[in-house]
C-alpha positions as a Markdown table, in Angstrom:
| # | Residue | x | y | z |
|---|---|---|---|---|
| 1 | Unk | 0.0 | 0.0 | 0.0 |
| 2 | Unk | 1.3 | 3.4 | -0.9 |
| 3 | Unk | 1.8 | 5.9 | 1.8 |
| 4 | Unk | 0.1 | 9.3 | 1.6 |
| 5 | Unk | 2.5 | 11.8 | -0.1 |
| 6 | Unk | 3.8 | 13.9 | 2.9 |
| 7 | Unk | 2.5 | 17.1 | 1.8 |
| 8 | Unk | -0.9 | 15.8 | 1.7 |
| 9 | Unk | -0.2 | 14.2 | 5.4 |
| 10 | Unk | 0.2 | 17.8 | 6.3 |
| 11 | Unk | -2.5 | 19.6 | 4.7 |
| 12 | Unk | -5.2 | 17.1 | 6.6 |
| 13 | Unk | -3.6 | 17.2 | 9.6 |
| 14 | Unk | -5.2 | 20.0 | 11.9 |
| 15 | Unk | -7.8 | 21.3 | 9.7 |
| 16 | Unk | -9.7 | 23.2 | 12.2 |
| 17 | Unk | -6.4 | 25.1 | 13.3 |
| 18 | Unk | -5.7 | 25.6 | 9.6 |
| 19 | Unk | -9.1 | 27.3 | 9.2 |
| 20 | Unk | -8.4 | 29.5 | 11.8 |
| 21 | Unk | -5.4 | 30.5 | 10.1 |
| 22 | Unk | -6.7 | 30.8 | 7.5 |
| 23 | Unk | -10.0 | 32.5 | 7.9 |
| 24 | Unk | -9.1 | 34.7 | 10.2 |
| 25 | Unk | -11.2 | 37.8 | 10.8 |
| 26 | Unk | -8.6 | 40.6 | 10.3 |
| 27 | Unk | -8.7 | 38.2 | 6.5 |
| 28 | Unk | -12.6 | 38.9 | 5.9 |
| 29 | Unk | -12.0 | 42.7 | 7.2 |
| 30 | Unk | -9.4 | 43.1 | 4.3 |
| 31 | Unk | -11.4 | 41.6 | 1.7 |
| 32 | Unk | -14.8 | 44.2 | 2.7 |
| 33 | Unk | -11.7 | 47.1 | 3.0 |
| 34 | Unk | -12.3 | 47.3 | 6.4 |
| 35 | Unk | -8.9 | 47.3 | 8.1 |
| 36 | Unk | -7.7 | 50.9 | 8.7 |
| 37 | Unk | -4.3 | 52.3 | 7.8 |
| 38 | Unk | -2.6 | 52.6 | 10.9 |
| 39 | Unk | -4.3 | 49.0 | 11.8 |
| 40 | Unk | -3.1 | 47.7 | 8.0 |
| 41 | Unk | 0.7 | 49.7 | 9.0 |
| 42 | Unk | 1.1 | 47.8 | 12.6 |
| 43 | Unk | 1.0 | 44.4 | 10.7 |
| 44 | Unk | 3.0 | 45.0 | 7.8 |
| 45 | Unk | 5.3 | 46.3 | 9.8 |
| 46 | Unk | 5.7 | 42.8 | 11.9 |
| 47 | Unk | 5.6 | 41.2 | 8.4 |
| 48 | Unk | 7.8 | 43.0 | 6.9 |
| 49 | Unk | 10.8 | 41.7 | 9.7 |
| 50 | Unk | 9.4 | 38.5 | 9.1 |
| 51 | Unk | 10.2 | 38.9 | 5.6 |
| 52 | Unk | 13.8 | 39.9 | 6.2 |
| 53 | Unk | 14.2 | 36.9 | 8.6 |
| 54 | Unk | 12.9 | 34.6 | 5.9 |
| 55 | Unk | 16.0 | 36.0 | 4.0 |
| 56 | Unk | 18.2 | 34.4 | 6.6 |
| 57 | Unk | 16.4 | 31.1 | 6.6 |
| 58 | Unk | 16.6 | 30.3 | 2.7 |
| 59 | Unk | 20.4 | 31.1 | 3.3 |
| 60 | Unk | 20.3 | 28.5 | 5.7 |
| 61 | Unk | 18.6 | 26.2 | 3.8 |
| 62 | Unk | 21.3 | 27.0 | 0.9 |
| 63 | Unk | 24.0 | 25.7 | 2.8 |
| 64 | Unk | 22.3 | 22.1 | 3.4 |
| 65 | Unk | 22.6 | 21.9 | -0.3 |
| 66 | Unk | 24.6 | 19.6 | -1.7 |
| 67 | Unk | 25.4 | 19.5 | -6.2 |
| 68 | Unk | 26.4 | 16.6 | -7.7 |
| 69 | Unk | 28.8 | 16.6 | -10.1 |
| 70 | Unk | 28.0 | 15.0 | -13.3 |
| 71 | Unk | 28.9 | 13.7 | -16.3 |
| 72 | Unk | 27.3 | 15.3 | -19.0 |
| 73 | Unk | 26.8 | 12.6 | -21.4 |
| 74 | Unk | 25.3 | 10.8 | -18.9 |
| 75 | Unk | 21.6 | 10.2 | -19.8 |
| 76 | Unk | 20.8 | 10.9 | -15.9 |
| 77 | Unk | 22.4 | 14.7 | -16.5 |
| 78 | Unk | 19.3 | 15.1 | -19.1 |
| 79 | Unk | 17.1 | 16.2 | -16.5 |
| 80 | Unk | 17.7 | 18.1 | -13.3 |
| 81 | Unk | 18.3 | 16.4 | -10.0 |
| 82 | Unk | 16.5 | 16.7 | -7.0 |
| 83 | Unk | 19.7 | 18.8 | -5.3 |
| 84 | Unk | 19.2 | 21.3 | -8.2 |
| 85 | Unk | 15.8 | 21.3 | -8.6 |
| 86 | Unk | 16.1 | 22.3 | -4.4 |
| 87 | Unk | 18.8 | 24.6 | -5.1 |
| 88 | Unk | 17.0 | 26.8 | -8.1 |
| 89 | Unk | 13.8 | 27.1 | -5.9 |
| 90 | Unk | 15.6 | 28.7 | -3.2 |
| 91 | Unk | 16.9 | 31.4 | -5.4 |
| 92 | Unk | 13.7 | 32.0 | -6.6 |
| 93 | Unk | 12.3 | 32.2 | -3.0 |
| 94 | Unk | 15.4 | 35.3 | -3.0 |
| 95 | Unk | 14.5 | 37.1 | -6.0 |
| 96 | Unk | 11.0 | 36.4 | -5.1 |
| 97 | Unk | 11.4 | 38.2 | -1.1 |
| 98 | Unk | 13.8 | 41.0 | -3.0 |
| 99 | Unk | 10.5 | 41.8 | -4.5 |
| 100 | Unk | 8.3 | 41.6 | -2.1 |
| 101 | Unk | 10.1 | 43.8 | 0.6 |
| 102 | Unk | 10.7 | 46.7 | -2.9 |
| 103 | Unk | 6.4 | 45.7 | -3.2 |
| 104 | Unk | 5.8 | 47.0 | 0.4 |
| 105 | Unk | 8.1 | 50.0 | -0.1 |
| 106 | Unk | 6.2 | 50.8 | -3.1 |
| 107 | Unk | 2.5 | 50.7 | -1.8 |
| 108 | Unk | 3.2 | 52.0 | 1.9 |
| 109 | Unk | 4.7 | 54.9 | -0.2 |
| 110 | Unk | 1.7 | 55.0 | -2.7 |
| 111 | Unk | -1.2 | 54.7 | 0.1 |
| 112 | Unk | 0.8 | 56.9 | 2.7 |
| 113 | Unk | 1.3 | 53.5 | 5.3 |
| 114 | Unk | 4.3 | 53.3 | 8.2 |
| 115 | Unk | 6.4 | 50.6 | 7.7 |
| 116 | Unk | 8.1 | 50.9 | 11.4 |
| 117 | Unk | 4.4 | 51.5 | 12.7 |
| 118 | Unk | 4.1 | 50.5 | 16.7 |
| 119 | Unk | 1.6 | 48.8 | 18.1 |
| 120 | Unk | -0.5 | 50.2 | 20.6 |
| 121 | Unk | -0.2 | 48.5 | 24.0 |
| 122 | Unk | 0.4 | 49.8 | 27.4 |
| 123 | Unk | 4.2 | 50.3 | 28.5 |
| 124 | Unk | 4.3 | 47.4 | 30.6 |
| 125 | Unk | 3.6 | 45.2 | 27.4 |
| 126 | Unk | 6.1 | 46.9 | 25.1 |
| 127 | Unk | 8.9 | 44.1 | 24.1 |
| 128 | Unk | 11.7 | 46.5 | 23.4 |
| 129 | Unk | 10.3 | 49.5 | 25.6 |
| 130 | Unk | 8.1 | 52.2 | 24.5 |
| 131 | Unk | 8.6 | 53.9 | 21.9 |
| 132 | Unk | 11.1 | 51.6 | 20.4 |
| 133 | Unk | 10.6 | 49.7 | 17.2 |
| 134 | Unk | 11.3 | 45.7 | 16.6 |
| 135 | Unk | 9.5 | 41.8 | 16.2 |
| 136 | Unk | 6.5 | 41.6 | 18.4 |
| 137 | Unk | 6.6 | 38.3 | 20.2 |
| 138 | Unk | 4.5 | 36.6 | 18.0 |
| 139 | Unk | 6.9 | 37.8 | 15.5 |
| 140 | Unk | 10.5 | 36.6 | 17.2 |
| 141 | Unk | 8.9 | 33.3 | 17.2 |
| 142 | Unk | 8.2 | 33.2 | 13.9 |
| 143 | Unk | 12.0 | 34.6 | 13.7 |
| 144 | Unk | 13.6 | 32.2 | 15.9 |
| 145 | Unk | 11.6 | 29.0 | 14.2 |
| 146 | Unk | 13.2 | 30.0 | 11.0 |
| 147 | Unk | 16.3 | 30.6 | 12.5 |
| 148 | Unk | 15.3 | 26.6 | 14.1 |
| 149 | Unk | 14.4 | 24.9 | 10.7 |
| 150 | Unk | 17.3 | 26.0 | 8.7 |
| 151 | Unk | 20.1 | 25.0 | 12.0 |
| 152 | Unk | 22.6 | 22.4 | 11.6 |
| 153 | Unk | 20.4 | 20.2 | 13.9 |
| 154 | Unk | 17.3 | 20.6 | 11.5 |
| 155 | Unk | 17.8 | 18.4 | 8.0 |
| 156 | Unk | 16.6 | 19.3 | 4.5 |
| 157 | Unk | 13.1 | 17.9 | 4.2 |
| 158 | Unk | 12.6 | 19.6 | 7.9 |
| 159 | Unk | 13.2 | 23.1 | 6.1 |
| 160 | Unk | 11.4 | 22.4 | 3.2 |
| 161 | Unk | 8.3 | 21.5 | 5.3 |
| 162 | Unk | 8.5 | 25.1 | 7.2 |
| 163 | Unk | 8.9 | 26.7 | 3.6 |
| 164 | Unk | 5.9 | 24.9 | 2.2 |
| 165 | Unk | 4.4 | 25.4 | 5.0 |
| 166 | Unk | 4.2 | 28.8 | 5.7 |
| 167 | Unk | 3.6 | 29.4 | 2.0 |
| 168 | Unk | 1.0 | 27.3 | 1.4 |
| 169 | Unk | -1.0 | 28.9 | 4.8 |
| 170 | Unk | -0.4 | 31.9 | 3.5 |
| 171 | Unk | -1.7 | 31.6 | 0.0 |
| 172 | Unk | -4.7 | 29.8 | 1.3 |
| 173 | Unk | -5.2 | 33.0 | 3.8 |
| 174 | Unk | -5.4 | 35.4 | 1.2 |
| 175 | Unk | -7.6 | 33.3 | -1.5 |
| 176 | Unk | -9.9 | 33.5 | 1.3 |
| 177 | Unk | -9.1 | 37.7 | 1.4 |
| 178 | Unk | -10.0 | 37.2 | -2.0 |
| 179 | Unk | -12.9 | 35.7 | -2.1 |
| 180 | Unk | -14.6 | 37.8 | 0.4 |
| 181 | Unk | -13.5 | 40.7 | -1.5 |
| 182 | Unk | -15.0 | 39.0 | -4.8 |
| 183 | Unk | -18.6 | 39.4 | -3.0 |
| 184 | Unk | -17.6 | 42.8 | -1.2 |
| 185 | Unk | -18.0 | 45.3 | -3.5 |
| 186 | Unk | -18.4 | 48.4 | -0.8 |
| 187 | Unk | -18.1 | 47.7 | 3.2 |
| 188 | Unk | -21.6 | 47.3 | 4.5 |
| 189 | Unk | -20.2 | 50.0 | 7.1 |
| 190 | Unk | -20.1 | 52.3 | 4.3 |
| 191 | Unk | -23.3 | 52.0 | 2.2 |
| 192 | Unk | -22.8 | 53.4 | -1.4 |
| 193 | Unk | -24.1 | 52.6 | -5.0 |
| 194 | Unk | -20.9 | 52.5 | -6.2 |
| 195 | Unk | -19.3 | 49.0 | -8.2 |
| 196 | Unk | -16.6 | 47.6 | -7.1 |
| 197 | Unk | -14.0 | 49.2 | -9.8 |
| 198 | Unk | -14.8 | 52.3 | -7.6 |
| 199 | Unk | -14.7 | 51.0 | -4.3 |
| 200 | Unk | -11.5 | 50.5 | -3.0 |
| 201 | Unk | -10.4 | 54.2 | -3.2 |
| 202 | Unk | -13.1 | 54.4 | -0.4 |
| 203 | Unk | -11.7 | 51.7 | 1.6 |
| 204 | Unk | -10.0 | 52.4 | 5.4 |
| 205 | Unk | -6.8 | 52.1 | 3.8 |
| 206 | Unk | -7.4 | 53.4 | 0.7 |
| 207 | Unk | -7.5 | 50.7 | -1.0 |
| 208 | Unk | -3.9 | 49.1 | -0.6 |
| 209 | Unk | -5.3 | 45.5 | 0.3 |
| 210 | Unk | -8.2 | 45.3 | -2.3 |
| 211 | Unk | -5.6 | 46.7 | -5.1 |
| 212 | Unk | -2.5 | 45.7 | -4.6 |
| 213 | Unk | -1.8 | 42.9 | -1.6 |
| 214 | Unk | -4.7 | 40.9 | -1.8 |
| 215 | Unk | -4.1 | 40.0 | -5.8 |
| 216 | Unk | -0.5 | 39.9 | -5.6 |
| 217 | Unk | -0.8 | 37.3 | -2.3 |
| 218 | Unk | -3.8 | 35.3 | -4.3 |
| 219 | Unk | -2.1 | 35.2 | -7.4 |
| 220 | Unk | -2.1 | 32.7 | -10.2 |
| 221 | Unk | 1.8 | 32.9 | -9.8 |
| 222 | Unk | 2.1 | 32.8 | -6.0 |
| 223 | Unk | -0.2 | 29.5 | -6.4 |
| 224 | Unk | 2.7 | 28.0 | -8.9 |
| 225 | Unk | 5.5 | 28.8 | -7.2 |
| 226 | Unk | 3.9 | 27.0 | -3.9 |
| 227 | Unk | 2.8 | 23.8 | -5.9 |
| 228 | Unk | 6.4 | 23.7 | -7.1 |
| 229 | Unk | 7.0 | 23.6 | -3.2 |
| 230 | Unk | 5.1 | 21.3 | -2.4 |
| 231 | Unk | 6.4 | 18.5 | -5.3 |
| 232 | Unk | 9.6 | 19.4 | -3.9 |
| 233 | Unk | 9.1 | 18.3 | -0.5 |
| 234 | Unk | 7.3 | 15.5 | -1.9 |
| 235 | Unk | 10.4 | 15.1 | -3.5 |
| 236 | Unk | 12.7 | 15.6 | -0.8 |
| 237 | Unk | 10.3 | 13.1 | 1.6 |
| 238 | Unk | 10.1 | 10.1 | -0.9 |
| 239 | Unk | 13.8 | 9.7 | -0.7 |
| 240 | Unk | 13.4 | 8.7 | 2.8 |
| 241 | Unk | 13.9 | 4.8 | 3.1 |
| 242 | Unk | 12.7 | 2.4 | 5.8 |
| 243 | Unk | 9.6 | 2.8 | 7.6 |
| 244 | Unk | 10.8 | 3.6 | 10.9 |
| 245 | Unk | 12.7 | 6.5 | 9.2 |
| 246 | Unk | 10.0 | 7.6 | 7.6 |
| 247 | Unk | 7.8 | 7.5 | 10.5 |
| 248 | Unk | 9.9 | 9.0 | 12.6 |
| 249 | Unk | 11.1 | 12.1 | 9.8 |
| 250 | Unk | 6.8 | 12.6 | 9.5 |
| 251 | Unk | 6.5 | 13.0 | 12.8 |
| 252 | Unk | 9.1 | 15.9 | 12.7 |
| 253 | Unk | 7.0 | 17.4 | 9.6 |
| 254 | Unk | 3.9 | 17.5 | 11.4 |
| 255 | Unk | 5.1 | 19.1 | 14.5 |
| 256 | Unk | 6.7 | 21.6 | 12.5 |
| 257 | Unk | 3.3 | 22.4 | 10.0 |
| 258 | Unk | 1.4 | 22.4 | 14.1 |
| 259 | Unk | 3.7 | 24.7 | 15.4 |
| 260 | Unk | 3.1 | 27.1 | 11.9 |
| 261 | Unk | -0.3 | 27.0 | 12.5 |
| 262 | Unk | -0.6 | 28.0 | 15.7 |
| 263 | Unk | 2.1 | 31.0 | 14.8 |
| 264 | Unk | 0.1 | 32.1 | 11.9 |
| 265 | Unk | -2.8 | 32.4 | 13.3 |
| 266 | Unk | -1.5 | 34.8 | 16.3 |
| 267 | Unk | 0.0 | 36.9 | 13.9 |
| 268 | Unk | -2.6 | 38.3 | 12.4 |
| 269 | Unk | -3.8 | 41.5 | 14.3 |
| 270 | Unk | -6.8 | 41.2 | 16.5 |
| 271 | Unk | -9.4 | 44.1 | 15.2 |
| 272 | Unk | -10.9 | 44.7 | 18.6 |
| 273 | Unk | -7.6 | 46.3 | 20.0 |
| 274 | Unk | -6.7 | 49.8 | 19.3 |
């Protein structure tokens, strides 16, 4: 009997948690163009360091890689390995993050939002004192997981997992953006005739989700480059031989797609706080 690919493990395991992750209600909020600026600055600020860390993690994961050499009249140099196939993704994942953090200069710019934006708490529950700007808690977890997954003591498949992982949740978080959006012409908060091509401008933010983050996080391309992921990992997973090795390297893979869960869905903001 064939095992269940390990990807599809994951994404049945904890399906209530992943709904919460991914349904979040700061999520609906963005797609009716009801998150405010300074609410819509506070997170991508946190995301923006998470993006920079995730910089540091594919570098880790670089360094586990390992390129044959080849002969190339060998038949098996035809196609590419599964080392190279691992290594070209990463760089992707580089140049795509390069453009990402130049996206969020562009549109905080464009729609007037504060990329080093605090969030409102009392002193007491500043992290780095008042005043002072840095990763939220939630978001030095997410920081030192990375920094976890792509360690010496972590192996290949391990990182991979994380990297699909928080990928995947993410695209899935803001199809779900998208397709409350797709039904939300106007907020219901703000009553007007007007169609959807002339909504967003009248957003809380402007418009910066409903034009520009939502589709670039829902896009057709986003969704390719995580289904190349995820055969990768597949990849990575089916090279695994013996069934107590394989037992035991799932297990590993499933605590880390838990622990993402749980980190995801804390880090969206929660709309009832200032």
């Amino acid at each position: 009997m064939t095992s269940k690919p390990l990807t599809s493990l994951l994404t049945s395991t904890s399906t209530v948690f992943f709904d919460r992750a991914t349904k979040h209600p700061f999520l609906k909020a963005a797609g009716q163009g009801e998150v405010t600026k300074e609410k819509l600055s506070q997170w991508l600020a946190q995301d923006r360091l998470y993006a920079q860390a995730y910089v540091r993690f594919i570098g880790g994961l670089l360094t586990k890689v390992v390129l044959p050499t080849c002969n190339p009249d060998s038949k098996k140099c035809k196609s590419p390995t599964t080392e190279q196939r691992v290594f070209r993704i990463l760089v992707d994942s580089l140049t795509n993050i390069q453009r990402e953090l130049e996206f969020f200069d562009e549109v905080a710019m464009e729609y007037g939002l504060d990329l080093t934006a605090l969030i409102d708490k009392p002193i007491e529950e500043c992290p780095l004192g008042p005043g002072v700007f840095g990763p939220e808690p939630i978001t030095r977890a997410y920081i030192d997981l990375f920094m976890s997954a792509s360690s010496p003591g972590a192996d290949l498949l391990e990182g991979f997992t994380v990297l699909f992982a928080t990928e995947y949740i993410y695209l899935h978080a803001w199809k779900y953006a998208a397709s409350i959006m797709a039904t939300s012409p106007i907020s219901a908060t703000r009553p007007s005739p007007a169609s959807f091509s002339a909504g967003p401008e009248k957003d809380l933010d402007g418009g910066a989700l409903r034009r520009k983050f939502i589709p670039n996080w829902s896009s057709p391309e986003f969704e390719k480059y995580v289904a190349t992921l995820r055969d990768i990992t597949d990849e990575l997973a089916g090279r695994l031989k013996g069934a107590e090795e394989v037992e035991r390297a799932r297990g590993k893979c499933i605590g880390w797609w838990r622990q993402i869960l749980w980190l995801e869905e804390q880090f969206w903001p929660n709309l009832d706080e200032p």
